[in-house]
C-alpha positions in Angstrom: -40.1 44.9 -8.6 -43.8 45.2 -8.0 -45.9 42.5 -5.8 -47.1 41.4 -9.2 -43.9 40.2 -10.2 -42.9 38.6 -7.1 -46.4 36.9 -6.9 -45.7 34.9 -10.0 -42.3 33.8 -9.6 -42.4 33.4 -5.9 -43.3 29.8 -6.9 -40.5 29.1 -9.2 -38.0 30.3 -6.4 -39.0 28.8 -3.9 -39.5 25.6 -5.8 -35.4 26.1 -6.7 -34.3 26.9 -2.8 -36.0 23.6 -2.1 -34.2 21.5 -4.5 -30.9 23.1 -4.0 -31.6 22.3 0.0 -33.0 19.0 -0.6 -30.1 17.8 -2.8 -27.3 19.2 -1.0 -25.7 21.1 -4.2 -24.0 22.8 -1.8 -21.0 22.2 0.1 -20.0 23.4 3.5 -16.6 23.7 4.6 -16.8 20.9 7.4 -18.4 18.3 5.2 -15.8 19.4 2.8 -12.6 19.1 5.1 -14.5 15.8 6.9 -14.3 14.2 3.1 -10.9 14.7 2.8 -9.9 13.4 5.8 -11.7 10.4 5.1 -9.7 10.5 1.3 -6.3 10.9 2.9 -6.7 8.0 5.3 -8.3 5.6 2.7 -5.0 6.5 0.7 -2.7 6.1 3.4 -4.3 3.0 3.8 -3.8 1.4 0.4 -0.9 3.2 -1.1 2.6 3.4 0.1 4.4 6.7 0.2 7.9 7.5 -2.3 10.3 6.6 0.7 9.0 3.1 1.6 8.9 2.2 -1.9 12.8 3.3 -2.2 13.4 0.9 0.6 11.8 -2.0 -0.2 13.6 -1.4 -3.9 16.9 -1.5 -2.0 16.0 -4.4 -0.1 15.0 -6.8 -3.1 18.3 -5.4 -5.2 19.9 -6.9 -1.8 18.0 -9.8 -1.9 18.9 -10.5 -5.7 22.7 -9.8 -4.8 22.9 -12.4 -2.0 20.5 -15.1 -4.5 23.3 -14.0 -7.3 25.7 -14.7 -4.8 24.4 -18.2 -3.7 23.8 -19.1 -7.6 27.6 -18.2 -7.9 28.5 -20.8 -5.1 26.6 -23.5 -6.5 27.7 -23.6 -9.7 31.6 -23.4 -8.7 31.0 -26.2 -6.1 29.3 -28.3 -9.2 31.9 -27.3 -11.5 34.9 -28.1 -8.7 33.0 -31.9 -8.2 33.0 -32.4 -11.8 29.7 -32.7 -12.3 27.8 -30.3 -15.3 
């Protein structure tokens, strides 16, 4: 590499450090790690995780069990007065 060289490209790179500073192209670590900490609690915050949604399924198969149940009773106590 002669000064010549470096004299007529020292422009150029220069000119690419700056953008690649001014644009952030690259990542550190701790902005990395900080961005998905702030992805896992937006998550946590809007989606529920496999184990709640099992119980809350159980709990509205109960619920439509008991209403089953209730339906049951009302149609034998309309069907035992007679009425259809």
């Amino acid at each position: 590499m002669t000064k010549d060289f470096l004299y007529k490209y020292a422009p150029a790179i220069l000119m690419c450090i700056a953008l690649i500073l001014q644009y952030n192209l690259f990542v550190t670590p701790e902005k990395l790690e900080q961005t998905h900490r702030e992805i896992l609690t937006e998550v946590s915050q809007v989606y529920i995780t496999k184990s709640e949604f099992g119980n809350m399924k159980e709990q509205i198969i109960d619920i439509n069990k008991k209403l089953d149940k209730i339906y049951d009773t009302l149609i034998n106590e309309r069907s035992s007065d007679g009425i259809n």
